[in-house]
FIBALUM-543063 format. One record per residue (C-alpha): residue in three letters; chain; x, y, z. Coordinates in Angstrom, 1 decimal. Example, Ala and Ser with C-alpha at 12.3 -4.5 7.8 and 13.67 -1.06 7.14 Angstrom:
2
  residu  chaine       X       Y       Z
     ala       A    12.3    -4.5     7.8
     ser       A    13.7    -1.1     7.1
end
This chain:
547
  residu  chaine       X       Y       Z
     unk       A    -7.0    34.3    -5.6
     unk       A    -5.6    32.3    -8.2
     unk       A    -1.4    33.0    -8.9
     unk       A     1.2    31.1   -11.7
     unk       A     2.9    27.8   -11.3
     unk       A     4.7    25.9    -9.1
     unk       A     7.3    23.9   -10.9
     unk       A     4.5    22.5   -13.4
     unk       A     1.8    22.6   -10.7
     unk       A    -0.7    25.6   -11.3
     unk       A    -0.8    27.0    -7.8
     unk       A    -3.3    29.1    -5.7
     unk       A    -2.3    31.7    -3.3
     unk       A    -4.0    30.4    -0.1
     unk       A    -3.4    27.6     2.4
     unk       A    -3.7    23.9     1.3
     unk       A    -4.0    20.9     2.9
     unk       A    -0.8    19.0     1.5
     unk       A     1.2    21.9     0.8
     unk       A     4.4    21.8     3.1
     unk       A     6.3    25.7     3.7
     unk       A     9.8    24.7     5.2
     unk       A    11.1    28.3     5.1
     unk       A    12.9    29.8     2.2
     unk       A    15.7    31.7     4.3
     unk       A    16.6    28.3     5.7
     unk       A    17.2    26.9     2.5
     unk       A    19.1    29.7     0.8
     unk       A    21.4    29.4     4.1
     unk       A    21.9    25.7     2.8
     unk       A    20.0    24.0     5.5
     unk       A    18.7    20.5     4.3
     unk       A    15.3    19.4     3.7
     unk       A    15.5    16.7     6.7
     unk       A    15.8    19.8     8.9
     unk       A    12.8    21.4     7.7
     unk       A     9.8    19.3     6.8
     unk       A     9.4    17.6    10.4
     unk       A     5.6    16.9    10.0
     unk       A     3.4    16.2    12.0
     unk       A     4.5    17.5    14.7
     unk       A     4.7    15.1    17.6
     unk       A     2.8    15.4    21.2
     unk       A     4.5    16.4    24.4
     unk       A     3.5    12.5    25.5
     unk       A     6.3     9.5    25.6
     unk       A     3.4     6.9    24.5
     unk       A     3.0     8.7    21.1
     unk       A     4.1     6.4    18.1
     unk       A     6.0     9.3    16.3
     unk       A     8.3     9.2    19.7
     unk       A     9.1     5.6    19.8
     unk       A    12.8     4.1    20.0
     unk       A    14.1     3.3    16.8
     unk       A    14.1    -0.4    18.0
     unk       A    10.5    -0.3    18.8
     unk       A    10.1     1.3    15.1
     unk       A    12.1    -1.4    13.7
     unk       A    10.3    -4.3    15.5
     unk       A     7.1    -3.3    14.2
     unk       A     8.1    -2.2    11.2
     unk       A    10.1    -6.3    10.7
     unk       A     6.7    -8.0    12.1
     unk       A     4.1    -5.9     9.9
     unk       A     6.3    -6.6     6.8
     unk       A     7.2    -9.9     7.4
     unk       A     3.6   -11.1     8.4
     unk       A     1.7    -9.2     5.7
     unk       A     4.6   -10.8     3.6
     unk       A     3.6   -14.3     4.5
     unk       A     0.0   -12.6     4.3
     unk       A     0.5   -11.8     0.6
     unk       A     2.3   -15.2    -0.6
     unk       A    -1.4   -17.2     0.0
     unk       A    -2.7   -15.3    -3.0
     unk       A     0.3   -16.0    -6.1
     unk       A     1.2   -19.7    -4.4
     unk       A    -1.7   -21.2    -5.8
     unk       A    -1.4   -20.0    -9.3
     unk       A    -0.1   -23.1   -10.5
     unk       A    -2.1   -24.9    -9.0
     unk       A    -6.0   -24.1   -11.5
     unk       A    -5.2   -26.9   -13.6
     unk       A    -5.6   -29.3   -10.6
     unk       A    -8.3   -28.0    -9.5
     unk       A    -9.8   -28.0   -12.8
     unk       A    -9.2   -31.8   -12.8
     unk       A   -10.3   -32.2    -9.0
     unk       A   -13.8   -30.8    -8.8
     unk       A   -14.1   -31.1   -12.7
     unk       A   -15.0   -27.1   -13.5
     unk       A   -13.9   -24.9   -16.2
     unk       A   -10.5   -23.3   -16.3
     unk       A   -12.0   -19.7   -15.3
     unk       A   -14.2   -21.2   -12.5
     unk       A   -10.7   -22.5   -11.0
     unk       A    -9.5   -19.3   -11.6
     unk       A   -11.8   -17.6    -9.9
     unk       A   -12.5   -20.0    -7.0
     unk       A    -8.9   -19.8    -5.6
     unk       A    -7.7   -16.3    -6.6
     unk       A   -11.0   -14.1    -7.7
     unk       A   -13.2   -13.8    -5.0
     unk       A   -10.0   -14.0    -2.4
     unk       A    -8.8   -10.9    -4.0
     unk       A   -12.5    -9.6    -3.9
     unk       A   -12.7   -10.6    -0.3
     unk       A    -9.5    -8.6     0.6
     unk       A   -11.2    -5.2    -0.3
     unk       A   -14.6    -5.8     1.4
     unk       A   -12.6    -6.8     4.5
     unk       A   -11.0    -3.6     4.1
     unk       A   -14.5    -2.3     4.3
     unk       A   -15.1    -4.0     7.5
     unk       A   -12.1    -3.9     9.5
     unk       A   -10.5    -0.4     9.2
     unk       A   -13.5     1.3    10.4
     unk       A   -13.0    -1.1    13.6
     unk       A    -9.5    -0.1    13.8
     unk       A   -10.2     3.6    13.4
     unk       A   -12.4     3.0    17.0
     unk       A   -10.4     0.6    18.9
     unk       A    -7.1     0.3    17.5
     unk       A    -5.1    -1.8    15.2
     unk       A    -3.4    -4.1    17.1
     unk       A    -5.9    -6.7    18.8
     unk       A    -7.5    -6.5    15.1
     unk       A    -4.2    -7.5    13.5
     unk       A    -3.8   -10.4    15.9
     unk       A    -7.2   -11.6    15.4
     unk       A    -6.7   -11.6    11.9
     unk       A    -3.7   -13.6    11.9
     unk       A    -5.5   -16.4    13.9
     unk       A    -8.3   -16.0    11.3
     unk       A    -6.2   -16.8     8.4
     unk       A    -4.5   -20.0    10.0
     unk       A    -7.9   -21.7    10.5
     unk       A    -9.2   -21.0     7.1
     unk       A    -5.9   -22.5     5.7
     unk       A    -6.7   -25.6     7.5
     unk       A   -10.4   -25.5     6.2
     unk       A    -8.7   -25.1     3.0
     unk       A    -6.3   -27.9     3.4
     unk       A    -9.3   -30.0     3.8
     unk       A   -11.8   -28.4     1.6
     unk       A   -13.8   -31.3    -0.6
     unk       A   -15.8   -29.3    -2.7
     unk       A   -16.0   -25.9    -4.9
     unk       A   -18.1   -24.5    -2.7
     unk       A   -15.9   -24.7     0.5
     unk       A   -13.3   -24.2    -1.1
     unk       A   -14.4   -20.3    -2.5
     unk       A   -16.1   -20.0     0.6
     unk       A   -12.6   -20.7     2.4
     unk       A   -10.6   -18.2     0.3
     unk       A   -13.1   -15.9     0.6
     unk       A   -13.0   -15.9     4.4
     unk       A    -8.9   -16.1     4.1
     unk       A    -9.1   -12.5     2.0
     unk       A   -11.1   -11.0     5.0
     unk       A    -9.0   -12.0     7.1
     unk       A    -6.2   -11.1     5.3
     unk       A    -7.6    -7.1     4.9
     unk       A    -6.3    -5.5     8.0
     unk       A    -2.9    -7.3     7.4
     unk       A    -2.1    -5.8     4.3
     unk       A    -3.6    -2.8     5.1
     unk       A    -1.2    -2.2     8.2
     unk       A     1.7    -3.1     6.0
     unk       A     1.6     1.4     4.5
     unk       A    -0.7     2.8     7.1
     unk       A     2.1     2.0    10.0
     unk       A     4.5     3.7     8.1
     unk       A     2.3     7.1     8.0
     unk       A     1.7     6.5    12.1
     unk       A     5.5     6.2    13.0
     unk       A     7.3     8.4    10.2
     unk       A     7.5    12.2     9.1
     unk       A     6.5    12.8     5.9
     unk       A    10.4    13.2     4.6
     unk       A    11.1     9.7     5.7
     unk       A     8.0     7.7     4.2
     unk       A     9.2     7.3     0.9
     unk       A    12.1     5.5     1.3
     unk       A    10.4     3.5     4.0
     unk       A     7.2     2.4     2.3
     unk       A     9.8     0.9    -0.3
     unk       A    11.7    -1.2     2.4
     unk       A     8.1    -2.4     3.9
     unk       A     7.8    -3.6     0.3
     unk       A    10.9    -5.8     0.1
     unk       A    10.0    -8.5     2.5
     unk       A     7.0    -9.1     1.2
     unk       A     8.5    -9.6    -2.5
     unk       A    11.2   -11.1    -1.6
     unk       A     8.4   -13.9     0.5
     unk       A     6.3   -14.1    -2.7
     unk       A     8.9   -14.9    -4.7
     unk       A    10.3   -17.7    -3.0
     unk       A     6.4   -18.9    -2.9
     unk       A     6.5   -19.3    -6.4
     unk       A     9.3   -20.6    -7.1
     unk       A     8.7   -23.5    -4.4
     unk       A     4.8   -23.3    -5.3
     unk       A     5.2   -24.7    -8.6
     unk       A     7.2   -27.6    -8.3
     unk       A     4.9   -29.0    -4.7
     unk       A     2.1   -28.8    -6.8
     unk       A     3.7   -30.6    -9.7
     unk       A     5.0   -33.4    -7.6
     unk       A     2.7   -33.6    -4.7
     unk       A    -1.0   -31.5    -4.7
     unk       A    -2.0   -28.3    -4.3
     unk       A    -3.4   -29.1    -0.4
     unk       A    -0.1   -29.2     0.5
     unk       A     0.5   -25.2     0.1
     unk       A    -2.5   -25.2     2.7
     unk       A    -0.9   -27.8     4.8
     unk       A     2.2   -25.6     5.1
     unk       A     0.4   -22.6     5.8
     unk       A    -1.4   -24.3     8.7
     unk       A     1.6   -25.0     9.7
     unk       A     3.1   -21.6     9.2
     unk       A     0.0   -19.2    10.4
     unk       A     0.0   -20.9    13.7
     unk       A     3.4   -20.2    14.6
     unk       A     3.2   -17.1    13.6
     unk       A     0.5   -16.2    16.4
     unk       A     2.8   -15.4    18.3
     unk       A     4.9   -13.2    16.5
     unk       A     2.3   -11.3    15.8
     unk       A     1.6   -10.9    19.6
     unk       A     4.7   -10.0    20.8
     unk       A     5.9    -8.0    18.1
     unk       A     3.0    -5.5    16.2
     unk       A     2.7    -2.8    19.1
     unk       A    -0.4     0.0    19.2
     unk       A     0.0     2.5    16.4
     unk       A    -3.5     4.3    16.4
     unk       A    -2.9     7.7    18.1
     unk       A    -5.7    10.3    18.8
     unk       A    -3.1    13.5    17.9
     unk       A    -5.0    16.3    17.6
     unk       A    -6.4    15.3    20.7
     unk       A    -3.5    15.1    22.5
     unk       A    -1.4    17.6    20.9
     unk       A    -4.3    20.1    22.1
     unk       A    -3.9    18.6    25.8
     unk       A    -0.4    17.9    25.9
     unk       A     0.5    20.2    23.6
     unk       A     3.4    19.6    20.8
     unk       A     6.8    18.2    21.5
     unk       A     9.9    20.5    22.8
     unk       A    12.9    18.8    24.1
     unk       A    15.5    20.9    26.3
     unk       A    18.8    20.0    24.7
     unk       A    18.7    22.1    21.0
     unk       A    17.8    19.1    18.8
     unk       A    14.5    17.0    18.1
     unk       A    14.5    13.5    17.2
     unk       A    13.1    12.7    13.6
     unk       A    13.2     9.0    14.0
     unk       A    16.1     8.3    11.5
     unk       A    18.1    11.7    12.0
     unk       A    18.1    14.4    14.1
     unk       A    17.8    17.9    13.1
     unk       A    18.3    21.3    14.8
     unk       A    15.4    23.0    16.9
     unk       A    16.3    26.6    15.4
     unk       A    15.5    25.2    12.0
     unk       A    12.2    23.6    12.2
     unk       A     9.6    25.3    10.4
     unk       A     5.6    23.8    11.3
     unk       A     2.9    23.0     8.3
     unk       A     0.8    26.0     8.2
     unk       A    -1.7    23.7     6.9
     unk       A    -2.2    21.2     9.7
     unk       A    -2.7    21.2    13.2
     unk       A     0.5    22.9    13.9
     unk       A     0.3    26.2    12.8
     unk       A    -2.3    26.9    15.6
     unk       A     1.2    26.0    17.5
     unk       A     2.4    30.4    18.1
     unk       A    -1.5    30.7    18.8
     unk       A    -1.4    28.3    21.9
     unk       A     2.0    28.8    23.6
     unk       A     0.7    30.8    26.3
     unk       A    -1.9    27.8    27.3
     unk       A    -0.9    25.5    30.7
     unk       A    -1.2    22.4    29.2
     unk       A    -1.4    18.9    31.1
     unk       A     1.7    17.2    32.4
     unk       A     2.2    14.5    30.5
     unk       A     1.7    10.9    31.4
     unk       A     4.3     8.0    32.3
     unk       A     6.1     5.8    29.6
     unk       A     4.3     2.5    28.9
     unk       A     6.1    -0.7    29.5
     unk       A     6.5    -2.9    27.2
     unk       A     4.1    -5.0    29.0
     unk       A     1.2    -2.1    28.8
     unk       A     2.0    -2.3    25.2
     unk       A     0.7    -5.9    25.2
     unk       A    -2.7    -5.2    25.5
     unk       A    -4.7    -5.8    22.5
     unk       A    -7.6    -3.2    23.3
     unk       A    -6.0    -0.2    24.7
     unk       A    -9.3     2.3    24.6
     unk       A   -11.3     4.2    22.0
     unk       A    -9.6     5.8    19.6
     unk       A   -12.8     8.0    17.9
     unk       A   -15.9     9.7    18.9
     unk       A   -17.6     9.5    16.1
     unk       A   -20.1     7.9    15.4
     unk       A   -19.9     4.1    14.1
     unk       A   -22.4     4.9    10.8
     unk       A   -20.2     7.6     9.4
     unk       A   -16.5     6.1    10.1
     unk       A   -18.0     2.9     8.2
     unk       A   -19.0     5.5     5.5
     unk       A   -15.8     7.2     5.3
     unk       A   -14.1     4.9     3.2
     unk       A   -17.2     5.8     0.1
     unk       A   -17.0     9.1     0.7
     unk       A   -13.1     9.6     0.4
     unk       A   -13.8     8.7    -3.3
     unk       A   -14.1    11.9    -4.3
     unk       A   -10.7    13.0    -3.1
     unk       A    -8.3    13.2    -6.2
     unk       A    -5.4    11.4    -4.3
     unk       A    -8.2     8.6    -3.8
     unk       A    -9.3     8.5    -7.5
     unk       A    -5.4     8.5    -8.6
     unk       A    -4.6     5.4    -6.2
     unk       A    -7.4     3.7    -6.9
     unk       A    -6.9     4.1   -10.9
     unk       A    -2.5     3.7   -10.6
     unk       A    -2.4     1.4    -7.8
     unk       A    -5.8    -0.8    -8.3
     unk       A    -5.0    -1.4   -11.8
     unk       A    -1.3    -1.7   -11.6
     unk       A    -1.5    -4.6    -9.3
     unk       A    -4.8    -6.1   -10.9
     unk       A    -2.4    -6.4   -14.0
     unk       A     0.5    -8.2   -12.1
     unk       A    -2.0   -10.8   -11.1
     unk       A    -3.4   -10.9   -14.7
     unk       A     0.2   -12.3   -15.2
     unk       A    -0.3   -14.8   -13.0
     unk       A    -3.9   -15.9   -14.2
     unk       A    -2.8   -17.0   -17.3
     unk       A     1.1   -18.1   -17.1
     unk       A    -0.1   -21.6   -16.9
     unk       A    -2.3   -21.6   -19.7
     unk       A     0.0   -20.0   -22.0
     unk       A     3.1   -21.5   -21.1
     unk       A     2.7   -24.9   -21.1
     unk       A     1.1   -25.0   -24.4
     unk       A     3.3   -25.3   -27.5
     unk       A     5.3   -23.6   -28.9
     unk       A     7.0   -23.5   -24.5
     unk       A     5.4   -26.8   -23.3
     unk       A     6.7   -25.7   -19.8
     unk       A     6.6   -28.2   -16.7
     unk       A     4.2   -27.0   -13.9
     unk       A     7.7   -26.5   -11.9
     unk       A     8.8   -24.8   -14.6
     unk       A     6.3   -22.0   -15.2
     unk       A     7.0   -21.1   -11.3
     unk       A    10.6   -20.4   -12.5
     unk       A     9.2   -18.0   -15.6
     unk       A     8.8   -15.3   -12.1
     unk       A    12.7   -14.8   -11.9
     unk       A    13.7   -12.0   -14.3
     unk       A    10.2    -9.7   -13.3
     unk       A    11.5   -10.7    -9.5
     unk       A    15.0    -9.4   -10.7
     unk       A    13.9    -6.7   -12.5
     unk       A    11.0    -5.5    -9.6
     unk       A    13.6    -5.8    -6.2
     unk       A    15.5    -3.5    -8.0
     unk       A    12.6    -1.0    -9.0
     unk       A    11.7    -1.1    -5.2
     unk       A    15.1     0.2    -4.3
     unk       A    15.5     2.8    -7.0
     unk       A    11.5     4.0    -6.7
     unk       A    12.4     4.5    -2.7
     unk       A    15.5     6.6    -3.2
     unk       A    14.0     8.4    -6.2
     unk       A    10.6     9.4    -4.0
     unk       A    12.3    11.5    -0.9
     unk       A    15.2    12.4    -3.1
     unk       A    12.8    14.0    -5.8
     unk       A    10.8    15.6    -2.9
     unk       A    13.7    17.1    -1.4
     unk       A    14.8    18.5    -4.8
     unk       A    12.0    20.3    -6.6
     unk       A    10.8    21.7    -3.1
     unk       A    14.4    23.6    -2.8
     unk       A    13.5    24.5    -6.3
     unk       A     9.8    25.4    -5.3
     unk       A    11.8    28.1    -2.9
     unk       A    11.3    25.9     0.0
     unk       A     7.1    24.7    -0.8
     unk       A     6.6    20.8    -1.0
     unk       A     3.8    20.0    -2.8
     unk       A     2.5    16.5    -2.8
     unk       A     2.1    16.5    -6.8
     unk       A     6.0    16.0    -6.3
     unk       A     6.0    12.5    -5.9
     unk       A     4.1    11.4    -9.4
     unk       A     7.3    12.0   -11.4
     unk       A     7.4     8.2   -10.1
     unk       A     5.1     8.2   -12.8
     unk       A     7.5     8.5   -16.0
     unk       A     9.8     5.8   -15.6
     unk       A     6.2     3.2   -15.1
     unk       A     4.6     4.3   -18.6
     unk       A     7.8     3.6   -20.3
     unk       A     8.5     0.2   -18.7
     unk       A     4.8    -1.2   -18.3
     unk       A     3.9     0.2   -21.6
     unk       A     6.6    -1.5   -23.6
     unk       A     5.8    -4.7   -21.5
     unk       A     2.4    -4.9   -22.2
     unk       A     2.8    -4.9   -25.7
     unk       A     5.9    -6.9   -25.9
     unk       A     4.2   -10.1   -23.6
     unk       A     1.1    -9.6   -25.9
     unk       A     3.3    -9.7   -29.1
     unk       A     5.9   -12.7   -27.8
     unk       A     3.0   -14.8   -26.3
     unk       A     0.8   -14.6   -29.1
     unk       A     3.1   -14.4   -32.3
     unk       A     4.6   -17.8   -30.8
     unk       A     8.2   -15.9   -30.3
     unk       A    11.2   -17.0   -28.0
     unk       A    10.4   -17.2   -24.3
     unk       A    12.7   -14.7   -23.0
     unk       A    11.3   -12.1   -25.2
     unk       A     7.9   -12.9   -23.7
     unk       A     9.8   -12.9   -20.2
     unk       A    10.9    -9.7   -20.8
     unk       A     7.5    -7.9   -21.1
     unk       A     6.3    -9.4   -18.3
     unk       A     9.6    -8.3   -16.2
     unk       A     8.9    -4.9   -17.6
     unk       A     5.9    -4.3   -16.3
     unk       A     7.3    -6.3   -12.9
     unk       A    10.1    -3.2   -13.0
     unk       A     6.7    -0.1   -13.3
     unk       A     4.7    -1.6   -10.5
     unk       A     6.9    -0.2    -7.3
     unk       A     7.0     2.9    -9.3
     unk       A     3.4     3.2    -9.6
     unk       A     2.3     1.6    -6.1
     unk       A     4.8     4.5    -4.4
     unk       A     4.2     7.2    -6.2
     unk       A    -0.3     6.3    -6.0
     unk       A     0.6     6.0    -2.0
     unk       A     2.9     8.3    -1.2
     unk       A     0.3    11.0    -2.9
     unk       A    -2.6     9.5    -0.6
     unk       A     0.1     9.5     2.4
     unk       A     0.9    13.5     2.0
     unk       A    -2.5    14.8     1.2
     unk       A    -4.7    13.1     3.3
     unk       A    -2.3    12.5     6.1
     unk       A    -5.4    11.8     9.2
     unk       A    -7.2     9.7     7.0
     unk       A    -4.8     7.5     5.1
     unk       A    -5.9     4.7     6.3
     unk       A    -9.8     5.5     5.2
     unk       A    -8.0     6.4     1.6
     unk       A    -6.2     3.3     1.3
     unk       A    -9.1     0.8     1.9
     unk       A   -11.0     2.8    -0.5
     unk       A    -9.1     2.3    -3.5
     unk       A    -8.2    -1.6    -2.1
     unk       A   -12.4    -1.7    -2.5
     unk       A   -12.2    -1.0    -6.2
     unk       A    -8.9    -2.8    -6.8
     unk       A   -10.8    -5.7    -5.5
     unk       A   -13.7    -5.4    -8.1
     unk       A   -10.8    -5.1   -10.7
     unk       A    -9.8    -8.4    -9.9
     unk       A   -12.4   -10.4    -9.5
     unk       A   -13.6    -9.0   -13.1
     unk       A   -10.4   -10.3   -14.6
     unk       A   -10.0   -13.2   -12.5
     unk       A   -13.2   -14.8   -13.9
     unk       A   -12.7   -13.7   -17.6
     unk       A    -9.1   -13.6   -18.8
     unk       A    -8.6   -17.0   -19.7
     unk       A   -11.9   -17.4   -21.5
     unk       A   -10.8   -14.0   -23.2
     unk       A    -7.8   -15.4   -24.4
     unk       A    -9.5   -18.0   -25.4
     unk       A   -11.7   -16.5   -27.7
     unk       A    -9.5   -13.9   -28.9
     unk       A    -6.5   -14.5   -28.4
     unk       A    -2.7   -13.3   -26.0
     unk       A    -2.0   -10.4   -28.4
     unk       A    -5.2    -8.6   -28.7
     unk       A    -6.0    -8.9   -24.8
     unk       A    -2.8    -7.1   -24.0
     unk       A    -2.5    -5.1   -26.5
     unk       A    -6.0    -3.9   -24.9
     unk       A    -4.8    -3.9   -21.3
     unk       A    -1.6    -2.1   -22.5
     unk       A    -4.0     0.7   -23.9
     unk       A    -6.1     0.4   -21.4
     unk       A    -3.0     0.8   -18.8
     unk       A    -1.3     3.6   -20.9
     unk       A    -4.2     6.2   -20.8
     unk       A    -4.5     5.7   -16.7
     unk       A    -0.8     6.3   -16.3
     unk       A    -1.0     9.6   -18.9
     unk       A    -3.8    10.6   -16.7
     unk       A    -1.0    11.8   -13.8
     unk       A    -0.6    14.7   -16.3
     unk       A    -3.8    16.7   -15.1
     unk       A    -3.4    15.1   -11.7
     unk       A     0.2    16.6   -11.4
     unk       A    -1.1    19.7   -12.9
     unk       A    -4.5    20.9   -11.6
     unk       A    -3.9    18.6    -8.2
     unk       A    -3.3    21.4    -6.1
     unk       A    -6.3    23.7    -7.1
     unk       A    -8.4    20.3    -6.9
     unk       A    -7.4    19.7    -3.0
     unk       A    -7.8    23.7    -2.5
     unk       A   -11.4    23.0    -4.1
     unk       A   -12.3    20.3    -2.1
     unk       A   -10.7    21.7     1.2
     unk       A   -13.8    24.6     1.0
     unk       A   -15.9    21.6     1.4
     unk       A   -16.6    22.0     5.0
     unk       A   -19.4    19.7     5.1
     unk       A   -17.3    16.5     3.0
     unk       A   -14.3    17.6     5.0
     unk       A   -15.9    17.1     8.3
     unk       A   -17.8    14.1     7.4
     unk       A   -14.6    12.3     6.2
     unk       A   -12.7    13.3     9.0
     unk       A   -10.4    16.1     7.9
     unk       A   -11.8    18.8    10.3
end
């Protein structure tokens, strides 16, 4: 049966998957959100990844970020670099283009294809490792690479690779947090990567200017390989089998009166389980003798890179789950917010060199590096504001929701990144192609730097909440279609502008990014009658993983 609205959000008066009841007497009694919302719940069992130290948490957390930081620099390091190339193997601006940055980007998303299935079976961390030693040989093929062909054939291998390295970088946070402490978290795992690219580019630019564009590759030879064994010793097992375990060691209850939530700790009398996941069956099984549970791993046990099977499924349909998650609006919203959002940062890095040093900027190679400062400015501090903003707005409209948290909650993220992109878009588009001052050209393009956390966050944190046991399936989905985003652009923008010149191609991409970013307006509104819909879809459901 079909009731009113939920702070904007037409509700429906049945149990759905995403919806989060805290308890309303709680709340009226002043209790605070971090005391209520401690989902999912975590298994009576010391090895479980929700139950780890706040060290462990942290090292993990420090090596996944760093290393898919490192990970992410090797695509926006070489964009100064087409015109070389161009001059190198003699080929066309947009063959360059596409060469070193299109069918790597491509390559990422089919590797997601490939490799989270495999971590779904047998765990994330001996794939993670592999992958790291994966991307510092192809950097050395690339260093030495005498032709088109290997060279596209190198980055395209070095985006495979690089798959299950960015995709660990958000699906770690959903394995080790609570849902009231992911926002703010998937911000932070955020920074180090930024904060890595942008140093890239600013040191990209002036190696390639003064030396050649092998030497990026040369220093990621250098760098990959030393960072083997970091990646060793410091990215621990994070795949859990929880519904498993929860049903054999059955949920979590310490003896002293409070429960750990991994950055606070709230009281026992206060917590108040999901009805809509695993836990509500919690009152059903307390009279059940479940299984003592089994001794703390050592750090040493933690070591090993293939710890078991983590699925009994069958291989066909976990390699199929990724296609079929597509029809989950969470998915179609990432894909659209996210995929786009991030194809349009890169878009900005495409053609940079082409614009920039032509009159009326005649920029240095060095100095079109430097043109990334004020969106680097502009986006470190959209990171911190987007993280505070996500659990803070969460934790406000569901005391206003009478104690409900509905994952719709988190696209108000969504305002403040049509303003800024919007404006950007059109401002870049009108600077770069009415031959205006730099800085006004700068300025769009920071703007748009300033909506991407925003976006990425809000697109995320909506896959993280609703489809909670099958993020990781979610994510790789939309990463599939981002990729094909990419490689569209990456072989036609400069030709584009070319032919029709900077203003009309963004004003397009501006529209173009305006309608998807209005489009969280039925998304925010109908979302939780679509995920009630689609939860009555045993079949899909069980297919995909959700039952």
């Amino acid at each position: 049966m079909m009731s009113s609205w939920s702070l904007g959000v037409l509700d429906v008066d049945a149990d759905v998957p995403g919806t989060v009841r805290t308890g309303l007497h709680d709340l009226i009694n002043g209790t605070q959100l971090d005391d209520l919302a401690v989902r999912p719940v975590a298994a009576n069992d010391p090895n479980d990844p929700l139950r780890f130290s706040a060290g462990k948490k942290a090292l993990i957390l420090v090596t996944v970020a760093s290393l898919a930081g490192m990970g992410a620099v090797l695509g926006p390091m070489v964009n100064t670099s087409y015109k070389q190339v161009v001059h190198d193997f003699n080929i066309t601006l947009d063959a360059a283009t596409g060469a070193l940055s299109g069918w790597y980007q491509f390559a990422i998303g089919l590797g997601g294809l490939i490799f989270a299935p495999l971590s779904v079976m047998y765990g994330k961390r001996g794939i993670f490792v592999a992958a790291i030693c994966l991307v510092a040989g192809t950097n050395l093929w690339l260093w030495k690479a005498g032709s088109v062909a290997s060279l596209t054939a190198g980055r395209l291998v070095q985006g495979l690779a690089l798959a299950p390295i960015e995709l660990q970088s958000i699906s770690v946070v959903a394995d080790l947090f609570y849902v009231h402490q992911r926002g703010r978290t998937l911000a932070c795992m955020t920074i180090i990567p930024f904060g890595m690219i942008l140093v890239s580019q600013l040191g990209a630019g002036a190696v390639v200017e003064h030396n050649s564009w092998r030497l990026l590759f040369r220093a990621g030879t250098i760098a990959f390989f030393m960072l083997i064994p970091v990646a060793f010793f410091g990215f621990l097992e994070t795949q859990y089998r929880r519904a498993v375990l929860l049903a054999k060691f059955g949920p979590w209850h310490r003896s002293s009166p409070t429960i750990e939530t991994g950055t606070s700790t709230a009281p026992r009398e206060h917590l108040k389980p999901d009805v809509n996941t695993t836990e509500k069956n919690e009152e059903a099984t307390t009279a059940r003798v479940f299984e003592d549970p089994p001794s703390k791993k050592t750090y040493i046990e933690l070591l090993t890179l293939v710890s078991g099977v983590y699925s009994d499924d069958p291989a066909w349909l976990i390699f199929i789950r990724p296609l079929l998650i597509l029809a989950y609006p969470a998915v179609i919203f990432n894909t659209f917010v996210h995929g786009l959002g991030v194809t349009w940062m890169h878009t900005f890095s495409f053609v940079k060199l082409a614009i920039f040093t032509r009159a009326p900027y005649n920029l240095t190679t060095t100095q079109v590096g430097m043109t990334v400062l004020p969106g680097a400015v502009l986006s470190f501090f959209g990171h911190i504001v987007s993280g505070f903003l996500s659990d803070a707005l969460a934790k406000r409209l569901t005391r206003r929701n009478r104690g409900v948290f509905e994952p719709e909650f988190r696209l108000w993220l969504m305002l403040p990144q049509f303003l800024a992109s919007t404006i950007g878009f059109f401002l870049f588009g009108w600077a770069t192609g009415g031959q205006k001052p730099l800085w006004m050209a700068l300025a769009g393009h920071a703007l748009v730097a300033f909506s991407g956390p925003f976006g990425s966050l809000a697109s995320f944190g909506y896959i993280v909440d609703t489809l909670e046991k099958v993020n990781q399936e979610a994510i790789v989905a939309s990463f599939a279609v981002r990729a094909v985003f990419m490689l569209i652009l990456a072989d036609v923008v400069n030709g584009w502008i070319e032919r029709s010149g900077s203003t009309r191609v963004f004003f397009i991409l501006g529209s173009v990014n305006a309608i998807v970013s209005l489009s969280t307006i039925p998304f925010y509104i109908f979302g939780k009658r679509l995920r009630f819909a689609l939860s009555r879809k045993a079949t899909l459901n069980k297919l995909v993983g959700l039952k």
